[in-house]
C-alpha positions as CSV (number, residue, x, y, z in Angstrom):
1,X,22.2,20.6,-24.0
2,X,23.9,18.2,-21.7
3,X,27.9,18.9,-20.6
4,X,30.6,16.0,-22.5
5,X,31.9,16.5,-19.3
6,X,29.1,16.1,-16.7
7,X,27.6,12.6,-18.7
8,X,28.8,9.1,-18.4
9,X,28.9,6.8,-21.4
10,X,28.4,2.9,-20.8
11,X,31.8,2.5,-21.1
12,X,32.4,5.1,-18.1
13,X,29.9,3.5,-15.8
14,X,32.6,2.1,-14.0
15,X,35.0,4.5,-13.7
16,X,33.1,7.9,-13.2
17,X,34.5,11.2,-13.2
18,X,34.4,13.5,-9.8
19,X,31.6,15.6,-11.6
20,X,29.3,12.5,-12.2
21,X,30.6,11.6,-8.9
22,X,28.9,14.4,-7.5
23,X,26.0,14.3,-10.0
24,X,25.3,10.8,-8.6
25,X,25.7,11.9,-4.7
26,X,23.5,14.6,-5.3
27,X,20.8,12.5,-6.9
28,X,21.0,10.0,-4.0
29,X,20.6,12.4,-0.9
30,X,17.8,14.1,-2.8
31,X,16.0,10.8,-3.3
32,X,16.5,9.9,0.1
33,X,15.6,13.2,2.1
34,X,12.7,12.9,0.1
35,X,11.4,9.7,0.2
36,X,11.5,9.5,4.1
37,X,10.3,12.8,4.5
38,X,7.9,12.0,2.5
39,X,6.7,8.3,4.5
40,X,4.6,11.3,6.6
41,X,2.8,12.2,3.7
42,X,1.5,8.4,2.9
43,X,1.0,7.4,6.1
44,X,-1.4,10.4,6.7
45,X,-3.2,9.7,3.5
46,X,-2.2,13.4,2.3
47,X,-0.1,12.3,-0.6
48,X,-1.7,15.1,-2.8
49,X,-0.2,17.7,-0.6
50,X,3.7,17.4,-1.8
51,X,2.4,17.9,-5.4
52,X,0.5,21.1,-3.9
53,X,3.7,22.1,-2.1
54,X,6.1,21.3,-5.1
55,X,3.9,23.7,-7.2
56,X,3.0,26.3,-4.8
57,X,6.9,27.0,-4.3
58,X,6.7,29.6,-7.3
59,X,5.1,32.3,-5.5
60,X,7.2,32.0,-2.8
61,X,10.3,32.4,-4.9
62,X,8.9,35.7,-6.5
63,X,8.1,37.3,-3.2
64,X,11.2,36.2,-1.6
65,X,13.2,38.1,-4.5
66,X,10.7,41.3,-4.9
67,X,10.8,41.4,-0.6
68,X,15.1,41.2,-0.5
69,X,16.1,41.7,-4.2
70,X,18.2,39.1,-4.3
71,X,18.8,35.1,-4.9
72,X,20.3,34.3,-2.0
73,X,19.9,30.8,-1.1
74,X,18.6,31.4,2.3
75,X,15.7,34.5,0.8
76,X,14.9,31.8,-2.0
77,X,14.3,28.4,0.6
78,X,12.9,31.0,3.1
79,X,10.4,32.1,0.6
80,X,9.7,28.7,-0.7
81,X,9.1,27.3,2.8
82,X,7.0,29.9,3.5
83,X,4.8,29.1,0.6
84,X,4.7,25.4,1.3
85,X,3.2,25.7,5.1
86,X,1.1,28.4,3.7
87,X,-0.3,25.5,0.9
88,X,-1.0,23.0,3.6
89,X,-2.3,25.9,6.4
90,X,-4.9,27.0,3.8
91,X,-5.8,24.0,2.2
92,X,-6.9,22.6,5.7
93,X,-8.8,25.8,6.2
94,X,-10.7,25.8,3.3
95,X,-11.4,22.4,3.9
96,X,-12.4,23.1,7.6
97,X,-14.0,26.4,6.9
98,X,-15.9,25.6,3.5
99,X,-17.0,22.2,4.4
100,X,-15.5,20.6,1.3
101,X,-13.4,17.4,0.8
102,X,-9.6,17.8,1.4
103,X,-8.3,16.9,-2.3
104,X,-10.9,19.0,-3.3
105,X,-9.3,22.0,-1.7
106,X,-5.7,21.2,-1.7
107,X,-6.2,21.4,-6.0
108,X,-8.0,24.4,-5.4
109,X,-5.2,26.3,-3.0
110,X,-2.0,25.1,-5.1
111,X,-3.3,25.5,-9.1
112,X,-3.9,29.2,-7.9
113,X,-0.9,29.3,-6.0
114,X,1.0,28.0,-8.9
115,X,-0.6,30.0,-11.2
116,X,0.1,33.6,-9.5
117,X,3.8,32.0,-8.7
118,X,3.9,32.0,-12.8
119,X,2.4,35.5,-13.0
120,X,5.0,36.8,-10.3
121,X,7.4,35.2,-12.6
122,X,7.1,37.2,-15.8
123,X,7.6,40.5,-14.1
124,X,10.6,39.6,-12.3
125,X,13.7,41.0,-14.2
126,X,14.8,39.0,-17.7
127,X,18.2,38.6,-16.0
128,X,17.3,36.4,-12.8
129,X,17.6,32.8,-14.5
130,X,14.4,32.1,-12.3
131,X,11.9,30.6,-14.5
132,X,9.0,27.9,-13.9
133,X,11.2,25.4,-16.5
134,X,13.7,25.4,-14.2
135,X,11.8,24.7,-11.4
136,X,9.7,22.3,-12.7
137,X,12.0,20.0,-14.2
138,X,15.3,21.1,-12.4
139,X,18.8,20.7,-13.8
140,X,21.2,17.8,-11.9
141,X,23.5,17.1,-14.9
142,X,24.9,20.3,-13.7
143,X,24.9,20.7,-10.0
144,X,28.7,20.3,-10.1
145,X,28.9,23.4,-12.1
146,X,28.3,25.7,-9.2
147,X,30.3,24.1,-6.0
148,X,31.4,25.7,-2.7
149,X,34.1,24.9,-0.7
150,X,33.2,22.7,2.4
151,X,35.8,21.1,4.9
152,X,38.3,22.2,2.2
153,X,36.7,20.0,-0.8
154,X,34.4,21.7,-3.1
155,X,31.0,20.5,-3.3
156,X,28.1,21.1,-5.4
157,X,26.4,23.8,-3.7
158,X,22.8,22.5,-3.5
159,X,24.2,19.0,-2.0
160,X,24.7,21.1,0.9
161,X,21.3,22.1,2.2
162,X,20.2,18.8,0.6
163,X,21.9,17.4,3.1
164,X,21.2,19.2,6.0
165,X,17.9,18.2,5.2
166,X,18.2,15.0,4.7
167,X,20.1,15.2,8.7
168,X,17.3,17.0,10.1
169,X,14.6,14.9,8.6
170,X,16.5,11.2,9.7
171,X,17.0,12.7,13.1
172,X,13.1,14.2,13.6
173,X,11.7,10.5,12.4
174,X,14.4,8.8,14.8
175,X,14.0,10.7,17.9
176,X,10.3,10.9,17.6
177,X,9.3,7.7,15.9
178,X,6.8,6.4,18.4
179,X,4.6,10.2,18.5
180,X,5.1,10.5,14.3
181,X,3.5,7.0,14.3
182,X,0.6,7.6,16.3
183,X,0.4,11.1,15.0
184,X,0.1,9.7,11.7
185,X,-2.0,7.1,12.0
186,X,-4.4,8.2,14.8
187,X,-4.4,12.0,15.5
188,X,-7.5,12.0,18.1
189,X,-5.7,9.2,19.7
190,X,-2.5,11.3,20.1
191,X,-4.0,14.3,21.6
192,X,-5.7,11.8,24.0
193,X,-2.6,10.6,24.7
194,X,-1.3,13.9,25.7
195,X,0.8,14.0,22.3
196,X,1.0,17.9,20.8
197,X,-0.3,16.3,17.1
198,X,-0.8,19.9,16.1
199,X,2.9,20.7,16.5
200,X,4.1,17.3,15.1
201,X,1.6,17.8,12.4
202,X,3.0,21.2,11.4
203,X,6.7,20.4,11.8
204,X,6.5,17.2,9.6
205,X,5.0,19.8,6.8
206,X,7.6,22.2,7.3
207,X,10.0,19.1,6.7
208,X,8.5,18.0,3.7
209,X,8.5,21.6,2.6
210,X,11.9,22.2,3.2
211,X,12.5,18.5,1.3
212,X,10.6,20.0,-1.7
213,X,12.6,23.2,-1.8
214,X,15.8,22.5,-1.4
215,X,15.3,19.1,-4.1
216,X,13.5,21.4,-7.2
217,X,16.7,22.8,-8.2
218,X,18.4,19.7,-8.3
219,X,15.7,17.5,-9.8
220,X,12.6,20.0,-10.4
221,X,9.5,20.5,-7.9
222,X,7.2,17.9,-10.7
223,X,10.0,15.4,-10.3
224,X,10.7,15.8,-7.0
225,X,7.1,14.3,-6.1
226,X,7.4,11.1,-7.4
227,X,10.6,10.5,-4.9
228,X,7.9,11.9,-1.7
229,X,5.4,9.5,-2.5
230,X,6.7,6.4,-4.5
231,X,9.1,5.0,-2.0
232,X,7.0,4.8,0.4
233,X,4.1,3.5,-1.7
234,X,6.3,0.9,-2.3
235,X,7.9,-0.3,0.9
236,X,3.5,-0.2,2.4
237,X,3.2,-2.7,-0.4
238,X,6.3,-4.9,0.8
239,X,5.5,-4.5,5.0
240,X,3.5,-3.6,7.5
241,X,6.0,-2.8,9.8
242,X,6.4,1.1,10.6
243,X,10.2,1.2,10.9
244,X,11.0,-0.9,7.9
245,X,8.8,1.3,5.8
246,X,11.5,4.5,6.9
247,X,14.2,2.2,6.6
248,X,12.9,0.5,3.0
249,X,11.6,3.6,1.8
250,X,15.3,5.3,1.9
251,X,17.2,2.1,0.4
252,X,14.6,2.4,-2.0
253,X,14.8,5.8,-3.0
254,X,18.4,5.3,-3.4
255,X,18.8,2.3,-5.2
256,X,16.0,4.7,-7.5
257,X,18.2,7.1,-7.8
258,X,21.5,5.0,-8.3
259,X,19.6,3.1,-11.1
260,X,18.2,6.0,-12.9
261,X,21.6,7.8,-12.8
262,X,23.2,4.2,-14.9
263,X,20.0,3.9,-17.0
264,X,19.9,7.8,-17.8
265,X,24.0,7.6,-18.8
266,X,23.6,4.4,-21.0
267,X,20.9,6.0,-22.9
268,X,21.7,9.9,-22.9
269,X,18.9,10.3,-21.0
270,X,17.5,12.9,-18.5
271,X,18.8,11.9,-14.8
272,X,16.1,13.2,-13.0
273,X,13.5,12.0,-15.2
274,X,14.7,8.6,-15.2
275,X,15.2,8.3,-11.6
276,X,11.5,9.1,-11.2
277,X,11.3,6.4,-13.5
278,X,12.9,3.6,-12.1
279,X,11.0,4.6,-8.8
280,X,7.8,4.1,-10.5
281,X,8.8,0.5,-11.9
282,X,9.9,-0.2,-8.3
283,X,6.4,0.6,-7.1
284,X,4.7,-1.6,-10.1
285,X,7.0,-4.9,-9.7
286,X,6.0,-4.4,-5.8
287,X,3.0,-3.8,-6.8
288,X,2.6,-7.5,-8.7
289,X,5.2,-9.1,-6.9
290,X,5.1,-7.7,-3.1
291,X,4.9,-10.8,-0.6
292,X,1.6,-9.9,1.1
293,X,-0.4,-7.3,-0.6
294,X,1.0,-7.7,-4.3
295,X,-1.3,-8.5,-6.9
296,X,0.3,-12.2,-7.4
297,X,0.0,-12.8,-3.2
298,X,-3.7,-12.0,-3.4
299,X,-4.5,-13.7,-6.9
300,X,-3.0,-16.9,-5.1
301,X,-4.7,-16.1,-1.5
302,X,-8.0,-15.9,-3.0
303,X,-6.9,-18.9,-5.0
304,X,-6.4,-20.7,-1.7
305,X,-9.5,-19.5,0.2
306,X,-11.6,-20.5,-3.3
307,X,-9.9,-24.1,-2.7
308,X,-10.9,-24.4,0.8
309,X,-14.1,-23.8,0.6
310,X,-15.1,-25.7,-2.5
311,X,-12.9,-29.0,-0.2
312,X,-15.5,-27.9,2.2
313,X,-18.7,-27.8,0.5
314,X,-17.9,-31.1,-1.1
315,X,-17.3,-33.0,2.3
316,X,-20.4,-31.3,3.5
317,X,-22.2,-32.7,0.3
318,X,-20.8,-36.1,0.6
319,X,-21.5,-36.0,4.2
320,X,-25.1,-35.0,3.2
321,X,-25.7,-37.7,0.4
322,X,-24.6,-40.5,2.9
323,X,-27.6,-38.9,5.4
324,X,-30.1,-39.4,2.2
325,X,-28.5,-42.9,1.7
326,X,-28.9,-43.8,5.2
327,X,-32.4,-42.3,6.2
328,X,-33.6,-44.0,2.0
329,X,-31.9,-47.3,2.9
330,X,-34.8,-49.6,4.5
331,X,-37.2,-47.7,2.1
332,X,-38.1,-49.8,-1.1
333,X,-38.0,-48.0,-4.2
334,X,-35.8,-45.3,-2.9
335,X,-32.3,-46.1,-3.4
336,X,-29.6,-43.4,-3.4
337,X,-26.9,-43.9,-5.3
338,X,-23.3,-43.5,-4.9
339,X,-22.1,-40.0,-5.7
340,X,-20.1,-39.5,-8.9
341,X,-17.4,-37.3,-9.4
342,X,-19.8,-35.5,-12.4
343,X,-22.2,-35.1,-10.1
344,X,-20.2,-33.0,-7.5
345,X,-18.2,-30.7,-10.8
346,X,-21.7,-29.8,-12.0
347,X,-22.9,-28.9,-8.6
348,X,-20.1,-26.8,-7.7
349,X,-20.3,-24.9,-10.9
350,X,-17.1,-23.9,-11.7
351,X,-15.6,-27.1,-13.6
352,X,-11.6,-26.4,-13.0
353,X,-12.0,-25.3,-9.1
354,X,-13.9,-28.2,-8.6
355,X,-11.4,-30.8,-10.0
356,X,-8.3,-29.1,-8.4
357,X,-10.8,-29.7,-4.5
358,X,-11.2,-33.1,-5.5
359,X,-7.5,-33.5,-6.7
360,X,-6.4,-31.9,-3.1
361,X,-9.1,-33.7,-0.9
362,X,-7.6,-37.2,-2.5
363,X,-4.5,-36.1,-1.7
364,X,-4.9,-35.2,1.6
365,X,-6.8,-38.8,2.4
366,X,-10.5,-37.3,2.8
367,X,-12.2,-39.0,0.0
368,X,-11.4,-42.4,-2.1
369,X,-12.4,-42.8,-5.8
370,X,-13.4,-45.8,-7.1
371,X,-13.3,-47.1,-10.7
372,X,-16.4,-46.4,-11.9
373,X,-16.0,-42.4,-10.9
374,X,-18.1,-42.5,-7.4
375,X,-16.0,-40.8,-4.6
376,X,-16.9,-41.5,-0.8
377,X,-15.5,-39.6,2.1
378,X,-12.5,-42.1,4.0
379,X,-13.4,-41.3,8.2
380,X,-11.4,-38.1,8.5
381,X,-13.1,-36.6,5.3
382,X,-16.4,-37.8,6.6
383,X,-15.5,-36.2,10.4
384,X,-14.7,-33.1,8.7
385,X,-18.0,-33.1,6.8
386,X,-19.5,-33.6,9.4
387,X,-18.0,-30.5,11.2
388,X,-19.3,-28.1,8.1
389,X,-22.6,-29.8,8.4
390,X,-22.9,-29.2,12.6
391,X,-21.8,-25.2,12.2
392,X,-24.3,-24.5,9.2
393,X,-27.1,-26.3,11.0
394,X,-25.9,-24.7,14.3
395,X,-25.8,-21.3,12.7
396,X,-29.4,-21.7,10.8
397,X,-30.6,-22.3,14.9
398,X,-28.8,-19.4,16.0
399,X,-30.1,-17.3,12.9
400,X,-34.0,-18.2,13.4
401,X,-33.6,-18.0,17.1
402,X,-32.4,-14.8,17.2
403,X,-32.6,-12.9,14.3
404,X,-36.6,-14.7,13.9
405,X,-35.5,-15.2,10.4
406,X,-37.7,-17.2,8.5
407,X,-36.8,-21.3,7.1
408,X,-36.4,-20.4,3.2
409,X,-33.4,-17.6,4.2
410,X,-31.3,-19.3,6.8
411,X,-29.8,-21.8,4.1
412,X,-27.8,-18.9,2.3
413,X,-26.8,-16.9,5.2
414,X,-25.3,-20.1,6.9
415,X,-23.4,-21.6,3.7
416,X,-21.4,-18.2,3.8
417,X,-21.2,-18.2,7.3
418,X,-20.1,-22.0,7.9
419,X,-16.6,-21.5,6.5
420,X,-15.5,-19.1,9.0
421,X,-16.9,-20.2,12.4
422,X,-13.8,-21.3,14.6
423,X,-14.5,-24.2,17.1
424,X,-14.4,-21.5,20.0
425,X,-17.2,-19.6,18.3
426,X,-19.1,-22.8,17.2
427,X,-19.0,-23.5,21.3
428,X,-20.4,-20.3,22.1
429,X,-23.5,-20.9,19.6
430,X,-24.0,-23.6,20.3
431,X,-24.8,-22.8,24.0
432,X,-26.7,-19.7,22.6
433,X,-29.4,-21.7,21.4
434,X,-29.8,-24.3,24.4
435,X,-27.0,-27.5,22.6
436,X,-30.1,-28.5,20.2
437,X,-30.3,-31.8,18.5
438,X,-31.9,-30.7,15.4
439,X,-32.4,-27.6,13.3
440,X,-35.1,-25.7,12.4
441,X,-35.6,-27.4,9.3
442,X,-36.0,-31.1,11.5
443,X,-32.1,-32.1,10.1
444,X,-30.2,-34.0,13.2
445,X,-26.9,-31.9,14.0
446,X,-23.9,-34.1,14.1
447,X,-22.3,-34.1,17.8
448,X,-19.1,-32.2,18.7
449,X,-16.1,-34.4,18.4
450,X,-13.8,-34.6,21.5
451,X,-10.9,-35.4,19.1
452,X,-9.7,-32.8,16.0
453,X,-11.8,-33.9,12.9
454,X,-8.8,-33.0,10.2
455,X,-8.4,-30.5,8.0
456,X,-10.4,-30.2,4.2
């Protein structure tokens, strides 16, 4: 049942109490501590390992309070901490030592983990308040129940270790940015490099550990994994650049958890739950709308590409046809006529991609329509036909030259291949195979230009 006290009606969104104050603070260094600690995780394709670590914290709970016989905050994260490194220790091992794929033994070493953590559980004493609910889902609506007094205000007491961590964790990624980078990315290279990966390695668990443990009671260890691995998820979708992923994946985390806090107080909701919420929608509108690698970027890149080379294949057709209409033209009976714009839809074969190249090479200036539907390429769309017909020829040399492939497979190979030749490349075949005049097949190949031939 949540406190009247502790929850924020719309109509108190914009003058909050101290508690939800604190509620909200808590929320926001949790998410954050997390989601940079947790950047380690993604970028070392281990993601997996802070749901191990959020579940294998039970065990270490119970032994920390059979071992000192109390909760003290210090036995508790001690214990916890303890279990976390011991998650990720043996998980590698078994993986190492068993031959078996890492996932594999990471669900293997924390589902038993968590599992004994519940059995050390239900013989603890009925009095604790230390149950697997309330690590699991946490409690934040009430951190500012239990407060201690620090610099002579008092605070909710798990915002303080919170944000200790969330120090220690913004410090290790500033001061060793460059070697957590490599590290994370290329471990062999590190060591290589002189770079103590191992240690780096093991203290970037024990930070993530330390995240997890201090955050469960705040927002629960199941929660607390979505804020390790969704910011970052989300800012890798929005750049490839290492220091805006920290940077985005804290702004994100706390604009998550500013969000879910509003969201959760207009609708009575969970705050924890919804925060792990709104960081999930984050991830799925970058996810559709992220500038480079969202689904709408590459829907329109391959869009793009599609264009290109259909505007390609159709100046190298039209450049072809007017070879047939040349080489037929003082032969009676064997006319070539104009190609029609029907004629070049039905031999692409996709109708709509076909009309949108013609649409674009029109625009552009390559090819003139006439009344009567025949298309002919104006001189740059005929020099740029020409330049797809002189790399695929070039290429089918260079393919039956080398490679002693045989005349009916070289025209596939080189229609892929004649899109994405560069001129420095198309140089270098073309010396490869002695600057010939013809192909294999007997087809002239059209001379270099010294001038650019356009663009399709």
């Amino acid at each position: 049942m949540r406190l009247p006290e502790l929850t924020a009606s719309p109509a108190m969104l914009g003058a909050l109490s101290a508690a939800d104050w604190w509620t909200l603070l808590t929320g926001v260094v949790c998410a954050v501590a997390c989601g940079v600690a947790g950047c380690y995780l993604v970028l070392r394709r281990m993601s997996l390992l802070g749901d191990a670590i959020s579940h294998a914290v039970l065990p270490g709970l119970g032994v920390a309070f059979i071992l000192t016989g109390t909760r003290d905050p210090l036995a508790m994260l001690a214990g916890a901490a303890g279990a976390g490194v011991a998650t990720a220790g043996l998980s590698a091992g078994l993986s190492r030592v068993g031959r078996i794929a890492e996932d594999a033994a990471l669900g293997v070493v924390f589902t038993v983990l968590f599992a004994l953590g519940v059995i050390l559980l239900s013989f603890l004493p009925s009095d604790l308040h230390l149950d697997a609910s309330c690590v699991l889902y946490g409690n934040l609506e009430f951190v500012a129940l239990d407060t201690v007094r620090v610099l002579g205000v008092d605070a909710p007491r798990v915002l303080v270790p919170l944000g200790a961590v969330l120090v220690v964790v913004a410090g290790a990624v500033a001061v060793g940015f460059k070697e957590l980078g490599i590290v994370a990315f290329d471990p062999a290279l590190a060591r290589s490099m002189g770079i103590p990966a191992g240690v780096i390695h093991a203290a970037m668990l024990a930070l993530v550990a330390a995240a997890t443990v201090v955050s469960f009671e705040a927002v629960g260890s199941v929660l607390v994994v979505a804020m390790l691995i969704a910011p970052c998820a989300t800012a890798r979708l929005i750049t490839d650049r290492l220091g805006w992923t920290y940077g985005l994946s804290g702004l994100l985390a706390a604009s998550a958890a500013g969000v879910g806090y509003a969201v959760a107080a207009a609708m009575d909701a969970p705050v924890a739950g919804m925060i792990s919420v709104v960081a999930g929608v984050q991830f799925a509108l970058a996810a559709v709308m992220a500038p480079s690698h969202g689904m709408a970027a590459r829907a329109v890149t391959r869009l793009g590409l599609a264009l290109r080379i259909t505007r390609e294949d159709i100046l190298g057709m039209l450049f072809r046809w007017d070879e047939r209409r040349s080489d037929a033209g003082g032969m009676a009976g064997r006319a070539v006529p104009p190609l029609r714009a029907a004629d070049v839809t039905a031999a692409i074969g996709s109708p709509w991609t076909a009309r949108l190249a013609l649409w674009g090479l029109h625009r552009r200036g390559m090819i003139e329509r006439a009344p009567d539907g025949t298309i002919r390429p104006t001189e740059a769309g005929r020099a740029s036909g020409a330049s797809v017909v002189r790399t695929h020829r070039l290429w089918e040399a260079y393919l039956a030259r080398h490679l002693g492939l045989p005349l009916d497979h070289l025209h596939a190979a080189s229609h892929r291949a004649e899109h994405f030749i560069p001129a420095d490349l198309e140089a270098q075949v073309r010396a490869e195979v002695g600057d010939p005049v013809a192909d294999p097949h007997g087809r002239p190949i059209p001379p270099a230009r010294s001038g650019p031939a356009g663009l399709a």
